[in-house]
C-alpha positions in Angstrom: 55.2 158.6 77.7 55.8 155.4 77.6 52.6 153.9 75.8 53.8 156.3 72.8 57.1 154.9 72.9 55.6 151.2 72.3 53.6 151.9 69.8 56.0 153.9 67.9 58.6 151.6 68.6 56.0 148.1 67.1 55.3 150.9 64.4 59.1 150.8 63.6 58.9 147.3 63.7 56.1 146.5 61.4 57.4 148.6 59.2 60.7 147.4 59.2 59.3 143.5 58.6 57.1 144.6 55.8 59.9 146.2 54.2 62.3 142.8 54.2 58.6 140.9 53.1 58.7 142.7 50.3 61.9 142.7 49.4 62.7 139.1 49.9 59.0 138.3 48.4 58.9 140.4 45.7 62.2 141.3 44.1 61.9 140.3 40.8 59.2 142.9 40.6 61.0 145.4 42.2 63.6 147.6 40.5 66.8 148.8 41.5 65.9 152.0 43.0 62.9 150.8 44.8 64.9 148.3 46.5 67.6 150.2 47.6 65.6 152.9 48.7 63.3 150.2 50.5 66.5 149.2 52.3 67.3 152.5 52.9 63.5 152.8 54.4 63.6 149.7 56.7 67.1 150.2 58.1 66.3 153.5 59.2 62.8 152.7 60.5 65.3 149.9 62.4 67.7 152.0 64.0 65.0 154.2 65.6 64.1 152.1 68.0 67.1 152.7 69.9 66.9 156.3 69.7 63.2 156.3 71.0 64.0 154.2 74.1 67.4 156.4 74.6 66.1 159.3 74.8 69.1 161.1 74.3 69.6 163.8 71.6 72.2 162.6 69.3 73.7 163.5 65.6 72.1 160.2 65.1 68.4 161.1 65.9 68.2 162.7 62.9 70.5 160.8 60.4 68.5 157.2 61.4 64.9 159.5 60.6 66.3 161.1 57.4 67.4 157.7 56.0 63.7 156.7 56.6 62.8 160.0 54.7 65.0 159.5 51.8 64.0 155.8 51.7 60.5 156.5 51.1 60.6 159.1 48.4 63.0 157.5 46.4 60.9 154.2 46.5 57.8 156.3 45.6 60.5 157.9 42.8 61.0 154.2 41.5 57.3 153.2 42.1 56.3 156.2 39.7 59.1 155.6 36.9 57.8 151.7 36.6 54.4 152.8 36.2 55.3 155.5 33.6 56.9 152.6 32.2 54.3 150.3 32.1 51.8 152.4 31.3 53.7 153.8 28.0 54.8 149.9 27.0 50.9 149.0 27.5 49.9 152.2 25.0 52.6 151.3 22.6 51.2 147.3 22.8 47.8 148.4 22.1 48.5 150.4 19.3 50.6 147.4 17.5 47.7 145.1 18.2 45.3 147.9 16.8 47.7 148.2 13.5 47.7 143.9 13.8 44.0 143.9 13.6 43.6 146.4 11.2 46.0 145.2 8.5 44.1 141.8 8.9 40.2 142.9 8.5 39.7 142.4 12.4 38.9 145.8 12.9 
C-alpha cells in the first residue's frame, strides 16, 4: 500500500534527523558507543527508504534493517553503562560528602 509506504518511509526520516540532532547537539554528552551505534541507527533507518519504495527483495533488505537493529541496542548498551556510571559516582559523592560533614559536626 502506498499510504504505508509514506508513513514508514517520513518514519525513517524522522528518525534519521533526530538521530544527526542529537548527535551534532549533544555529543559532548554522548559517549563513544552511543554515538557510533546512533550512527549505525540513523544510517540504516536512511538506507531503508530505498528499499521500501523498491520493492525488490535484496541481500540488502535485511543488512540496511539489521544495522538499524544493532544501532539501537548498542546505544541502549551505552545509555545503560553511563547511567551505571553516574549513578555509582553520585553514591560514591554522597558518601564523601556524608564522611565531610561528619568529621566536621555537620551531621
Amino acid at each position: 500500500m502506498i499510504a504505508w509506504d509514506i508513513v514508514n518511509t517520513l518514519g525513517r526520516l524522522v528518525l534519521t534527523l533526530i538521530v544527526v540532532v542529537k548527535i551534532t547537539r549533544f555529543r559532548g554528552t554522548l559517549n563513544a558507543m552511543e554515538r557510533v551505534s546512533l550512527g549505525a541507527m540513523g544510517g540504516g533507518s536512511f538506507l531503508t527508504i530505498a528499499v521500501i519504495w523498491e520493492r525488490q527483495s535484496s541481500p540488502f533488505d535485511g543488512w540496511a534493517t539489521t544495522l538499524v537493529t544493532f544501532g539501537a541496542v548498542g546505544f541502549l548498551i551505552g545509555r545503560t553503562v553511563r547511567d551505571w556510571k553516574h549513578d555509582h559516582a553520585n553514591a560514591r559523592a554522597n558518601e564523601q560528602a556524608e564522611r565531610w560533614l561528619q568529621a566536621r559536626g555537620k551531621l
